[in-house]
C-alpha positions as CSV (number, residue, x, y, z in Angstrom):
1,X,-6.1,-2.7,55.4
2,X,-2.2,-4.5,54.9
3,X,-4.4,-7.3,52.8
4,X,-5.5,-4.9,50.6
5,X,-2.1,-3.1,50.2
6,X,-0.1,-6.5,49.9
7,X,-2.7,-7.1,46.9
8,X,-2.4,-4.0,45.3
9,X,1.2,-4.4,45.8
10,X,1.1,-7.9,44.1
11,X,-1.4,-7.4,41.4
12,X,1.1,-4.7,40.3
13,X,4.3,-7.0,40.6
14,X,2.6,-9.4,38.5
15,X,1.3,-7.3,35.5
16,X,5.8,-5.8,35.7
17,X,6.9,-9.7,35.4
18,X,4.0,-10.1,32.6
19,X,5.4,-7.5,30.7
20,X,8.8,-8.7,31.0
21,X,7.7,-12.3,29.9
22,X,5.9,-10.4,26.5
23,X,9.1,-9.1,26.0
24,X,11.5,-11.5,26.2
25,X,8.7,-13.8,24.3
26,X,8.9,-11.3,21.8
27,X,12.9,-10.9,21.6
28,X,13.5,-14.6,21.2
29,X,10.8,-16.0,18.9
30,X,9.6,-12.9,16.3
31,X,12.4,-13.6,13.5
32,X,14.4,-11.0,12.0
33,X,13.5,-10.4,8.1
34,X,16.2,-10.1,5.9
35,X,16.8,-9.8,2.2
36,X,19.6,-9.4,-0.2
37,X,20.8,-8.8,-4.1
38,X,23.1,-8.5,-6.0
39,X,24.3,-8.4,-9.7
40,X,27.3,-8.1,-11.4
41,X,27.6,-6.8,-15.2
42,X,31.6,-6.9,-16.4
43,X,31.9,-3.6,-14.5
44,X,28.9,-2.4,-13.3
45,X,28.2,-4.0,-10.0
46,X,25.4,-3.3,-7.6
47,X,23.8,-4.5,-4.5
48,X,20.9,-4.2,-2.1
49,X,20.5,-5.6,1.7
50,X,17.7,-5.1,4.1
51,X,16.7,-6.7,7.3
52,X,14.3,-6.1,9.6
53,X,12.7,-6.8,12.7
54,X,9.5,-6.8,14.8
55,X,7.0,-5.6,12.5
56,X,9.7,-3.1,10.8
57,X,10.1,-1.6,13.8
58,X,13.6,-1.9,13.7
59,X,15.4,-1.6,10.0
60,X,18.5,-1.4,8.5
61,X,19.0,-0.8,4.7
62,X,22.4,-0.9,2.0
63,X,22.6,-0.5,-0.9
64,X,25.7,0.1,-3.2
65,X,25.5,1.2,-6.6
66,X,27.8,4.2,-8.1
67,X,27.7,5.4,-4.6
68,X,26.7,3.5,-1.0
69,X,23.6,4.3,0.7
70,X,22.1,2.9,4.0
71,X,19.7,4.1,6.8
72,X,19.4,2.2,10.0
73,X,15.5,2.5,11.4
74,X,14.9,2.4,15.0
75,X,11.2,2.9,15.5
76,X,10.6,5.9,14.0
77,X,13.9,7.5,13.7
78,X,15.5,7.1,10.3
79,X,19.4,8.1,10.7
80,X,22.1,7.9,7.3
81,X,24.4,5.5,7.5
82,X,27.2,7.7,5.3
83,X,27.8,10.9,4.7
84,X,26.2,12.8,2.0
85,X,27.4,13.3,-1.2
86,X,26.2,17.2,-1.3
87,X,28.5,18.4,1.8
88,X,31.6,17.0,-0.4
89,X,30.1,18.6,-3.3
90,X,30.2,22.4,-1.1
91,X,33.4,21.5,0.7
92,X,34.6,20.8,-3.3
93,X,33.1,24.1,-4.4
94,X,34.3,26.3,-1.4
95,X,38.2,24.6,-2.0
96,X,38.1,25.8,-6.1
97,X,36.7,29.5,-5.6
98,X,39.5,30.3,-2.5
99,X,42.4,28.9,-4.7
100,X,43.8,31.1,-7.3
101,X,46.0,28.8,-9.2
102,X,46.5,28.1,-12.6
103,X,46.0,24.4,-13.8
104,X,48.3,23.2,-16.4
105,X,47.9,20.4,-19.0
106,X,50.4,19.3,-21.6
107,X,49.9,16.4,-23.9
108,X,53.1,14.2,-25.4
109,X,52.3,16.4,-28.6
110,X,53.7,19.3,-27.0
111,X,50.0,21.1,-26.5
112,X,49.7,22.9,-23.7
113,X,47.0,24.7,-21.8
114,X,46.9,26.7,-19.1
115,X,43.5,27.0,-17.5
116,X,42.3,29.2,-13.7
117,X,40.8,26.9,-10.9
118,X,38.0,29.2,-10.8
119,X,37.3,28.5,-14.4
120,X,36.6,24.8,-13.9
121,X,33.1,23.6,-13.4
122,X,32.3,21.8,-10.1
123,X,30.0,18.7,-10.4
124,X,28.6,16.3,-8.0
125,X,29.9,12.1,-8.1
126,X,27.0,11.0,-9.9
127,X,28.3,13.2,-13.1
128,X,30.5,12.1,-15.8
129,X,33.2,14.8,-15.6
130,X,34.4,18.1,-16.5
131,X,36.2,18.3,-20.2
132,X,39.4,20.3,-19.6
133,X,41.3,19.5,-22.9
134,X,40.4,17.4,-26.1
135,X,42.9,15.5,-27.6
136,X,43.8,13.9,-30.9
137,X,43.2,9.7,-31.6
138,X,46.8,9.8,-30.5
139,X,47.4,12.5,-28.0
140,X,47.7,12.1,-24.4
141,X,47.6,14.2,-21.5
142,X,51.3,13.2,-19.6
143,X,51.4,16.1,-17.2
144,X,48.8,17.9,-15.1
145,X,50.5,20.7,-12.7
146,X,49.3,23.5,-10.7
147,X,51.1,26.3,-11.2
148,X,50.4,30.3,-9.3
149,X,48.5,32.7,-11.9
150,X,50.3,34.9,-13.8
151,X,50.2,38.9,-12.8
């Protein structure tokens, strides 16, 4: 009867200290892919990295363009790496419809405009802009000021 329990109680010792051997085994000889690019155009730069290991199990990913990106991988939970662009986007949006200032803009000309917050178009980073004044080929805009709306 103690035989059989010393066996039972070895067989399972040895299939915890296997295990442990696969793992280690697997933690010091499976190699960790990786893989990176770049390019750089005057100003236009971009870039891509990736690494991975043990069958993908375990990823990380970059990648920087007009905005950074990542995820890291860990099985198969993806988490961002940055925060997103959107919840700047609303924090933007919610800022410009609780303001009630004026914005104005006055060129070296003399122009001036005077335009509401709440007036102004919100757009995300990926955009090119919001047009608030056009100017002449030899106009510039030398002063930007808030200023409280008129009653």
């Amino acid at each position: 009867m103690i035989f059989t329990i010393l066996k039972v109680i070895g067989i399972i010792l040895l299939v915890v200290l296997a295990l442990i051997l696969t793992a280690l085994l697997c933690v010091l000889f499976v190699p960790v892919k990786y893989r990176a690019v770049g390019s750089f155009d005057n100003t236009d730069i971009r870039a891509k990295a990736h690494a991975s290991w043990l069958f993908h199990l375990f990823a990380l990913h970059i990648e920087y363009a007009d905005e950074t990106d990542g995820y890291i991988r860990l099985a198969f939970v993806k988490r961002k790496l940055f925060d997103d662009a959107d919840s700047d986007y609303e924090n933007d949006e919610k800022a410009a419809e609780a303001s009630d200032d004026d914005v104005m803009l006055i060129t070296n000309s003399g122009t001036i405009i005077r335009i509401n917050v709440k007036d102004v178009s919100i757009l995300g980073r990926a955009t090119q802009g919001v047009t608030l004044m056009r100017t002449n080929e030899n106009e510039k805009v030398v002063s930007i000021e808030t200023v409280e709306p008129e009653e």
